[in-house]
C-alpha positions in Angstrom: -214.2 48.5 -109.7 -211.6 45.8 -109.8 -213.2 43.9 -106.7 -216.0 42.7 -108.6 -213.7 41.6 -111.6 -211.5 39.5 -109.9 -214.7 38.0 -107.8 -215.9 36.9 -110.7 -212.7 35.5 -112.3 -212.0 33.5 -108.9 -215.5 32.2 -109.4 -214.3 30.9 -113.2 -211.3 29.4 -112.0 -212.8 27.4 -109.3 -215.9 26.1 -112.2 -212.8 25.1 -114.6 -211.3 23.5 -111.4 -214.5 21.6 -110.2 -215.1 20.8 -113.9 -211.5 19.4 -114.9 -211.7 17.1 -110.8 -215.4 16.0 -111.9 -213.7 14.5 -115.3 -210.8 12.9 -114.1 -213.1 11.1 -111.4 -215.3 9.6 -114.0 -212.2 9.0 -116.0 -210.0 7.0 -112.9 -213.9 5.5 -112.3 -214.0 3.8 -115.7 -210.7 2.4 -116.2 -210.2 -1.0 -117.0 -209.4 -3.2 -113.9 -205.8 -4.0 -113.2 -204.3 -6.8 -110.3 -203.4 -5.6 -107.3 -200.3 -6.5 -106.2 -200.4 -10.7 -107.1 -198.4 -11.9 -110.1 -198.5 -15.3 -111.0 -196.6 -17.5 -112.7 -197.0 -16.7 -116.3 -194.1 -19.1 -118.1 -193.8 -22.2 -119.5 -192.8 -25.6 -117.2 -189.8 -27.5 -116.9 -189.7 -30.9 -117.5 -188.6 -31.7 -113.7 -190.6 -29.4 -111.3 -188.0 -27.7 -109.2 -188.7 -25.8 -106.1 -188.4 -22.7 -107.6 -190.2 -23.4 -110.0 -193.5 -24.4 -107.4 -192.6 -21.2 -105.6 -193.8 -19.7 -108.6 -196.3 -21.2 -109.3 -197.8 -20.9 -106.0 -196.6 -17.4 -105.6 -194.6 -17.9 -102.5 -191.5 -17.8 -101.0 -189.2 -21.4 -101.7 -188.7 -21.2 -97.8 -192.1 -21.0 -97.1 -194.0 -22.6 -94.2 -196.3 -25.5 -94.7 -199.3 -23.8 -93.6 -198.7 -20.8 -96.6 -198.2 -23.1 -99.0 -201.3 -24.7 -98.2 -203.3 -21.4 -98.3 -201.6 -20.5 -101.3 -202.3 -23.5 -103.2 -206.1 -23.4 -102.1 -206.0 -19.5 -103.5 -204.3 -20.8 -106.7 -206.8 -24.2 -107.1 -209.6 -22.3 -106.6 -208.8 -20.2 -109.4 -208.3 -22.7 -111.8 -210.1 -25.6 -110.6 -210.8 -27.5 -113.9 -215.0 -27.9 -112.3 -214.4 -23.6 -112.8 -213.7 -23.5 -116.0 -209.9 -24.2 -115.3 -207.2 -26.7 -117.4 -206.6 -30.5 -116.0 -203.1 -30.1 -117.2 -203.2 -26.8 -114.8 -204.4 -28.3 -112.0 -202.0 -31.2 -112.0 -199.1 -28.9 -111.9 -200.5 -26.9 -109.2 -200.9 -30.1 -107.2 -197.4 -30.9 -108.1 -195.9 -28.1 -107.4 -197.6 -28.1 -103.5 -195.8 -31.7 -103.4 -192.5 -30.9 -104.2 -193.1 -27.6 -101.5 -194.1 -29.9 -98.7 -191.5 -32.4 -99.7 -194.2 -35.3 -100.5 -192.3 -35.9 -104.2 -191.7 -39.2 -105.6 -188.7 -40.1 -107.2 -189.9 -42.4 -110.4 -186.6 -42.7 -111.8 -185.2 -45.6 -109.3 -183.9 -48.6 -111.6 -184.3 -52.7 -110.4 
């Protein structure tokens, strides 16, 4: 007598069970996308780019090889190319801050 009653309540847990994993599927499904595991640089600039600061920007390592800071800056230009949709202003720090990582900075401030 009791085999039948818990055959049928083992049958009601598992429903509830597949119900409750079918919800939360279509619930993890639906969520608004997040980023992965890239930050970028999200504050204001300095009035000197430092090479911390392009590190930043860039989103690499101030030690970085050439070659890595030239992928990154394609990643980052790409994104916010001003023929995109992207900011001039934007793009000229991102070109600035590749310069001062590759060392290619001129020093404007030399008096005659």
């Amino acid at each position: 007598m009791a085999t039948p009653f818990l055959a049928g309540l083992a049958v009601a847990a598992a429903a509830l069970a597949g119900r409750y994993g079918i919800q939360a599927w279509h619930a993890f499904k639906t969520r608004p996308p997040q980023a992965k595991l890239r930050r970028f640089y999200e504050g204001g600039f300095q009035p000197k780019m430092t090479r911390r600061e392009a590190a930043l920007i860039l989103g690499v390592r101030e030690n970085a090889p050439p070659d890595k800071v030239k992928e990154a800056h394609k990643k980052v230009m790409v994104a916010n190319h001003p023929d995109a949709g992207g900011s001039h202003y934007l793009a000229s720090k991102i070109n600035e801050a590749k310069d001062v990582m590759l060392g290619k900075t001129k020093d404007t401030g030399s008096a005659f």
